[in-house]
ZALORO-720233 format. One record per residue (C-alpha): x, y, z; chain; residue number from 0. Coordinates in steps of 0.05 Angstrom, whole numbers, plus 32768, in hexadecimal, padded with zeros to 4 digits. Example, Ala and Ser with C-alpha at 12.3 -4.5 7.8 and 13.67 -1.06 7.14 Angstrom:
BEGIN
     X     Y     Z  chain  resi
  80F6  7FA6  809C      A     0
  8111  7FEB  808F      A     1
end
This chain:
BEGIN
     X     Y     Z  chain  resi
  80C6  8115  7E76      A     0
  80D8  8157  7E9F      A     1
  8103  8193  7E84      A     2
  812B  81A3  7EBC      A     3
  813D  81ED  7EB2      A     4
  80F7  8206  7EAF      A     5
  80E6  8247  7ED5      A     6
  80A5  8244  7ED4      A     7
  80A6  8209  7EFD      A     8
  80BB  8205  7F46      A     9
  80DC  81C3  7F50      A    10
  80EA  81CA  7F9A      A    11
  809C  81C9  7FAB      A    12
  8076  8188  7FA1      A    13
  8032  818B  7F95      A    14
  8001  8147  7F9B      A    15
  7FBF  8141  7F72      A    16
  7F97  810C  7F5A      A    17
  7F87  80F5  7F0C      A    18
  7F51  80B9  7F15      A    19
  7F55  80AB  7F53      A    20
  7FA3  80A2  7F4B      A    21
  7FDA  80D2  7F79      A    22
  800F  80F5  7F50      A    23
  8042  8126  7F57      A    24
  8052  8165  7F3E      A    25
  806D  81A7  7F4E      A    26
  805A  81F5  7F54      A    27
  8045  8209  7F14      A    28
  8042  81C8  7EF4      A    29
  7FFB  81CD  7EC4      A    30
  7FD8  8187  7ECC      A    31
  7FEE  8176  7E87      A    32
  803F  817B  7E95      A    33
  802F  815F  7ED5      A    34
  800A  811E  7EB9      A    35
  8039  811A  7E79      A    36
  807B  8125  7EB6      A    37
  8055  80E1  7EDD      A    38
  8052  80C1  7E96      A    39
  8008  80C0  7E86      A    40
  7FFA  80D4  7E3C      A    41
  7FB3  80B0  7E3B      A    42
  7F82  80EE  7E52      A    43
  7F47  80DC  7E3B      A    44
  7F1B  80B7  7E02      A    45
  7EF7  80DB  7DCE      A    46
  7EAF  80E5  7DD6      A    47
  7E8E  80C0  7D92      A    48
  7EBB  808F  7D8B      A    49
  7EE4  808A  7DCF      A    50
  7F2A  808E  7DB0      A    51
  7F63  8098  7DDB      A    52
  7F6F  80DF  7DDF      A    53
  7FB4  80FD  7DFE      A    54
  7FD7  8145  7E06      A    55
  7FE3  815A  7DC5      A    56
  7FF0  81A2  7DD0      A    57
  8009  81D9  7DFF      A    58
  7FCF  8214  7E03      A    59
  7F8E  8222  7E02      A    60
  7F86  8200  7DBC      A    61
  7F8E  81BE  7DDB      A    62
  7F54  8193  7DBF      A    63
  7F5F  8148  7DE7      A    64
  7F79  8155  7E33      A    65
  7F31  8166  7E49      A    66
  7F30  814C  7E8D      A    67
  7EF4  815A  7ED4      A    68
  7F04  817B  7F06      A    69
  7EE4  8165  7F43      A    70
  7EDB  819D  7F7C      A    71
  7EA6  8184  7FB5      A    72
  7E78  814E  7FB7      A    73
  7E4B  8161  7F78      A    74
  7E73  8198  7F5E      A    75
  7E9C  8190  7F26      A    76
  7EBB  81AE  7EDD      A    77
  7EBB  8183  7EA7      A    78
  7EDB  8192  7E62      A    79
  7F18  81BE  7E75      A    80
  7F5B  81B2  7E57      A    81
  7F8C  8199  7E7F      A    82
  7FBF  81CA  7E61      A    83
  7F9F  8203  7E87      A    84
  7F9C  81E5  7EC3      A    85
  7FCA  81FA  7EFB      A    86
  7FCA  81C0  7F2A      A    87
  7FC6  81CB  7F7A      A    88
  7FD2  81A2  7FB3      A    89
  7F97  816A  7FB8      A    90
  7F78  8180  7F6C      A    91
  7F4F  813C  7F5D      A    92
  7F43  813A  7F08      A    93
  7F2A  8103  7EE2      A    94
  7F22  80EA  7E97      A    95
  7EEC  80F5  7E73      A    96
  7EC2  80CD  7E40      A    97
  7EE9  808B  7E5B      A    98
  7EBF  8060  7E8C      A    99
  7ECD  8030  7EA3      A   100
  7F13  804A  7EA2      A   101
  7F3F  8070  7E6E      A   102
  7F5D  8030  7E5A      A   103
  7F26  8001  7E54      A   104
end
């Protein structure tokens, strides 16, 4: 699931981060959503009326389902940003939204 001859992407530095409550992998320069879709996770969230499974469907800022929470501190967090414009960093902790108990209940 990983193009190997991407230059945007620095495949010699691994980066660890957290999707809910799960540890992944990625690398420098990885966006959350290559980094999730490289770990094989294409379930991102549910939809908010009717809580239908919503995955990466685009690239950009047009991306309408991969709208994940970023939690900073204890109380501070983002909700609704898309996961394609999301640079991920060492320790980043994100969750799904619109899903509880989980995103595949």
């Amino acid at each position: 699931m990983r193009l190997n001859n991407n230059k945007n992407i620095n495949q010699k530095r691994q980066i660890s981060f957290y999707f809910d409550g799960v540890k992944y992998e990625g690398y420098e320069g990885d966006t959350l959503a290559s980094a999730l879709l490289a770990n094989g996770i294409h379930l991102i969230g549910r939809s908010f009326k009717y809580h239908r499974p919503r995955g990466i469907f685009s690239s950009g800022v047009e991306e309408p389902n991969a709208l994940v929470q970023i939690i900073k501190d204890q109380g501070k967090t983002d909700p609704n940003l898309r996961a394609t414009q999301i640079e991920i960093y060492e320790g980043l902790n994100a969750t799904s939204q619109n899903c509880w108990p989980s995103v595949n209940f």
